[in-house]
MDTraj code that builds the backbone (N, CA, C; nanometers):
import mdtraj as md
import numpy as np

residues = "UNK UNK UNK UNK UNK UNK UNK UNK UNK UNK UNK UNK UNK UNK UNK UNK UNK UNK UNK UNK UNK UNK UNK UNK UNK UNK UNK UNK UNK UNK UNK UNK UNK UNK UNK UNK UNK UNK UNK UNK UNK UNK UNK UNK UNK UNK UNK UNK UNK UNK UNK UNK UNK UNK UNK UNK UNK UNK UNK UNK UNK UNK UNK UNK UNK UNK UNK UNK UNK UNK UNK UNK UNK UNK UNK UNK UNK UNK".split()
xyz = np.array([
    [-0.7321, -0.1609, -0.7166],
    [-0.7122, -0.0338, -0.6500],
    [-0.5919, 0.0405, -0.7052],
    [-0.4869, -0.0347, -0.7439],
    [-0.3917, 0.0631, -0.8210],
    [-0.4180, 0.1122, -0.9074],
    [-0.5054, 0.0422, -0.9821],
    [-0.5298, 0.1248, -1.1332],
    [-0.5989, 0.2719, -1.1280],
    [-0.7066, 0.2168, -0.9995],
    [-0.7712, 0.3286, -0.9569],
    [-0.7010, 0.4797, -0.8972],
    [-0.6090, 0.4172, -0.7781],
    [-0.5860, 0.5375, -0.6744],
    [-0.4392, 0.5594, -0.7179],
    [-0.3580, 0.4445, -0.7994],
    [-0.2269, 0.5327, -0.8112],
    [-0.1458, 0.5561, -0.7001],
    [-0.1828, 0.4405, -0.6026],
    [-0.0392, 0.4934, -0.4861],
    [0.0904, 0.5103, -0.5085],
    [0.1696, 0.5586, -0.3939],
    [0.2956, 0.5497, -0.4303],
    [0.3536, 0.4107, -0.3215],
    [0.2725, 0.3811, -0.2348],
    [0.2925, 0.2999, -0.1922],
    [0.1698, 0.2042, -0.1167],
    [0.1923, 0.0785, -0.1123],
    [0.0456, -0.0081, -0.1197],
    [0.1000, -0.0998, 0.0481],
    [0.0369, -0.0233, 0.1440],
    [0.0749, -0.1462, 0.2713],
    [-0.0273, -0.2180, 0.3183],
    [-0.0090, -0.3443, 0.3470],
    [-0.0267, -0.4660, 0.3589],
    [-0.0713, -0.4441, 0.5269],
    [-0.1815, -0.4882, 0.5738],
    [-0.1951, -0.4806, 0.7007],
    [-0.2848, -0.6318, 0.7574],
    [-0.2735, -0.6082, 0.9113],
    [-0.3856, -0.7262, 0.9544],
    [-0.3314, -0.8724, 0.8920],
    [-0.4256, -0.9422, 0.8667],
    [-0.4070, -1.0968, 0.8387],
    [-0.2925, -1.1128, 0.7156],
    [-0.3318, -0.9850, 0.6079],
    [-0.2052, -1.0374, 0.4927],
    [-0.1107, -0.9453, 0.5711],
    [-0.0825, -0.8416, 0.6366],
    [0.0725, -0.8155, 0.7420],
    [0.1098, -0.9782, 0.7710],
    [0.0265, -1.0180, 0.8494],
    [0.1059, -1.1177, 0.9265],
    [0.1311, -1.2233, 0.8294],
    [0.0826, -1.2477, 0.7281],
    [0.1332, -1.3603, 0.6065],
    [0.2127, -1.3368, 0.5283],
    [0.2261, -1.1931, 0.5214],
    [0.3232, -1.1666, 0.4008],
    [0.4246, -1.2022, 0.3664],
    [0.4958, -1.2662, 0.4499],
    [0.5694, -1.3404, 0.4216],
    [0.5989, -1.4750, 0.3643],
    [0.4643, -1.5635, 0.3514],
    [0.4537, -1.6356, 0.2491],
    [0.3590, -1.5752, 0.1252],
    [0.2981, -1.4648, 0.1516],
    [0.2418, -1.4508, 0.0004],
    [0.2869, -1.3370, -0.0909],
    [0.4409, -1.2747, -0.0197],
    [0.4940, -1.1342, -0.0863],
    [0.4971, -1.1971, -0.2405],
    [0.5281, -1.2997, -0.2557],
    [0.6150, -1.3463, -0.3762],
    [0.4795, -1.3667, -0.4651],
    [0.3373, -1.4350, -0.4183],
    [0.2479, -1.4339, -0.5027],
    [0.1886, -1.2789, -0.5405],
    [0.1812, -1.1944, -0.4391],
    [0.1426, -1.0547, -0.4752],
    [0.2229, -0.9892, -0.5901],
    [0.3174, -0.9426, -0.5418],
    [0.4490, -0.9198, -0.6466],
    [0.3889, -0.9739, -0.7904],
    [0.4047, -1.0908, -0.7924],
    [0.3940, -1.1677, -0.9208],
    [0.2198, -1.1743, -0.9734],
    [0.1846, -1.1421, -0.9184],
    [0.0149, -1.0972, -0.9596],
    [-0.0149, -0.9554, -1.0135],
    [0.1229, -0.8422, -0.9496],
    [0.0496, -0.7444, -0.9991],
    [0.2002, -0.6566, -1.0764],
    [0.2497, -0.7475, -1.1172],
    [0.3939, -0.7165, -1.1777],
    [0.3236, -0.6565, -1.3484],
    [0.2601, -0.7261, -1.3537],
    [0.1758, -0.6161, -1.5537],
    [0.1422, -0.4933, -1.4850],
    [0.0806, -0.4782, -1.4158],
    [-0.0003, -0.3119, -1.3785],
    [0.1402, -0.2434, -1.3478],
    [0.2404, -0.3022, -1.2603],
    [0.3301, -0.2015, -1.2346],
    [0.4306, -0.1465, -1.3317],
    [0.4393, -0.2538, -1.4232],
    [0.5218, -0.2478, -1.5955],
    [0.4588, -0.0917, -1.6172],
    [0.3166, -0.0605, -1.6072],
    [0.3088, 0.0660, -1.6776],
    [0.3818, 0.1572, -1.6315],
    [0.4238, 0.2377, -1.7136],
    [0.5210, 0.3597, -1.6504],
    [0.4556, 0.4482, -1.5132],
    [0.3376, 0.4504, -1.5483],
    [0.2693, 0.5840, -1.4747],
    [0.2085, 0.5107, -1.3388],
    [0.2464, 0.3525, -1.3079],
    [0.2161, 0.2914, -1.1589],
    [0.3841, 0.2074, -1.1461],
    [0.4952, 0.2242, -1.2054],
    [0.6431, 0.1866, -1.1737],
    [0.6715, 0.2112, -1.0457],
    [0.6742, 0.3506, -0.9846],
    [0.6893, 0.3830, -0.8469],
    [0.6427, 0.3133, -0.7336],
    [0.5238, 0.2414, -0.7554],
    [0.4665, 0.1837, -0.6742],
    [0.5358, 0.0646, -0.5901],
    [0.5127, 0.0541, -0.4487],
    [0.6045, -0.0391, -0.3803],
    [0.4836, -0.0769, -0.2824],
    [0.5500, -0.2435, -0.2499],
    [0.3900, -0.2756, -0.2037],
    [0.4793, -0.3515, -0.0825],
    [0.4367, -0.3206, 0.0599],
    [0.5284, -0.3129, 0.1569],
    [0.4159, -0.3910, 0.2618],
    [0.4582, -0.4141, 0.3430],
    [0.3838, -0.5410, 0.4463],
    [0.3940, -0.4944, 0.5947],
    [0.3149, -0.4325, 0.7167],
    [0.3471, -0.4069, 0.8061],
    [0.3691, -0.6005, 0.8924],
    [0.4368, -0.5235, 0.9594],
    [0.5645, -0.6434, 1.0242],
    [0.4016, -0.6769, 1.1639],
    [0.3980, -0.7923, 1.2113],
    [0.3017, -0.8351, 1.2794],
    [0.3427, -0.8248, 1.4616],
    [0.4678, -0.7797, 1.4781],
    [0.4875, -0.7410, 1.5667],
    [0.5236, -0.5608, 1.6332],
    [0.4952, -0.4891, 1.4985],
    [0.5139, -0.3634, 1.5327],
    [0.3686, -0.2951, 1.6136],
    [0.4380, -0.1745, 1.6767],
    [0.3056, -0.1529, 1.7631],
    [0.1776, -0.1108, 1.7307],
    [0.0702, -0.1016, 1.7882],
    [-0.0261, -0.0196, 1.6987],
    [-0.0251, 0.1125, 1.7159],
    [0.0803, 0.1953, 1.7281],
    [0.0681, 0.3202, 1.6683],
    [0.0892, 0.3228, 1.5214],
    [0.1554, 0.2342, 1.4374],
    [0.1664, 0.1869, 1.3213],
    [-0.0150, 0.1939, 1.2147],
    [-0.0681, 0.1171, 1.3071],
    [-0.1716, 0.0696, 1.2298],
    [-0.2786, 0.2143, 1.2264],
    [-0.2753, 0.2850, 1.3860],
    [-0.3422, 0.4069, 1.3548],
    [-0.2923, 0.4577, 1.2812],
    [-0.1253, 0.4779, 1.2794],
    [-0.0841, 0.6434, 1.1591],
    [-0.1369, 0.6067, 0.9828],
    [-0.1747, 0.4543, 0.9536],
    [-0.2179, 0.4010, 0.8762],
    [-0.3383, 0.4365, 0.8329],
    [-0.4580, 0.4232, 0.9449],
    [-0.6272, 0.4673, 0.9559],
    [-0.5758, 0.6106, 0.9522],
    [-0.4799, 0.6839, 0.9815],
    [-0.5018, 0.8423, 0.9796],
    [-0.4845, 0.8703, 0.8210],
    [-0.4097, 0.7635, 0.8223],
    [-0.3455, 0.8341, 0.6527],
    [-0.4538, 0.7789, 0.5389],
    [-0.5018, 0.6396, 0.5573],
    [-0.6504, 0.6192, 0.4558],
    [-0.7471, 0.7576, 0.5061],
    [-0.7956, 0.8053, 0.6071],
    [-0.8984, 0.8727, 0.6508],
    [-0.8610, 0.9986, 0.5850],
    [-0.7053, 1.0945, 0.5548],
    [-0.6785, 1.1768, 0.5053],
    [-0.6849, 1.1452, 0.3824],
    [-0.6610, 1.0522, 0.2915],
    [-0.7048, 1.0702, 0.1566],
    [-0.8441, 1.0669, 0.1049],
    [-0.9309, 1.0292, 0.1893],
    [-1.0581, 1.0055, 0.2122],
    [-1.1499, 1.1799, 0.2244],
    [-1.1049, 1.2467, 0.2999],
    [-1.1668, 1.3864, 0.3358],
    [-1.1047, 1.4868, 0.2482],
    [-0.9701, 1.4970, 0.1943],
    [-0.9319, 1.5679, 0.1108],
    [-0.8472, 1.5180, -0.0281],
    [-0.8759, 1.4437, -0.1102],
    [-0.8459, 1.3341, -0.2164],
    [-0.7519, 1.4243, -0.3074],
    [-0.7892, 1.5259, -0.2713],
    [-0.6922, 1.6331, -0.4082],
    [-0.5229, 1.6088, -0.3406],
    [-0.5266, 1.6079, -0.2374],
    [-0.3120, 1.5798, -0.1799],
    [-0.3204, 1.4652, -0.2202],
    [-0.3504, 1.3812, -0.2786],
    [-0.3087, 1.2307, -0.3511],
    [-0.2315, 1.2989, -0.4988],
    [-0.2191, 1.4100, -0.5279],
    [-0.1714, 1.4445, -0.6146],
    [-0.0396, 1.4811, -0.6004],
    [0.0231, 1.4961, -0.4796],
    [0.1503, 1.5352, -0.4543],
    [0.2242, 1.4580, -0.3621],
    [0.3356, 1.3912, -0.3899],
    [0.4241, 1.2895, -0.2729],
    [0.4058, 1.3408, -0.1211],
    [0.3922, 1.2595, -0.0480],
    [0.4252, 1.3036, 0.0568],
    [0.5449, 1.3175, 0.0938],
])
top = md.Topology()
chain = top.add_chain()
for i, resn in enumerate(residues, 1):
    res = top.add_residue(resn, chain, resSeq=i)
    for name in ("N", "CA", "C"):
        top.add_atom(name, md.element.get_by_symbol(name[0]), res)
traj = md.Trajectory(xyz[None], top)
């Protein structure tokens, strides 16, 4: 999916949220070549915490569902 969509940032939800903490270090290290390229460097790959609330996880479904209906603002930072 990075190669594809180019995030600026990649969060971690559900079952890998709540693991991420033993598997940050295998992720990281799995996708450390793709991020070497200059044009996916920015990219930060972040883990929602398993006790935050679920307004978290909706503003999440709002924000996949907005790149989803209008794909052209993936072109500009939020």
């Amino acid at each position: 999916m990075i190669g594809v969509a180019n995030p600026h940032t990649i969060i971690l939800g559900g079952y890998l949220g709540a693991m991420s903490a033993h598997l940050m270090a295998s992720i990281d290290e799995r996708i450390a070549h793709r991020l070497a390229i200059p044009a996916f460097a920015g990219t930060k790959v972040v883990a929602v915490e398993p006790n935050v609330p679920r307004v978290v996880g909706g503003a999440v479904l709002a924000a996949r569902d907005a790149c989803f209906y209008d794909p052209l603002t993936l072109t500009r930072p939020v």
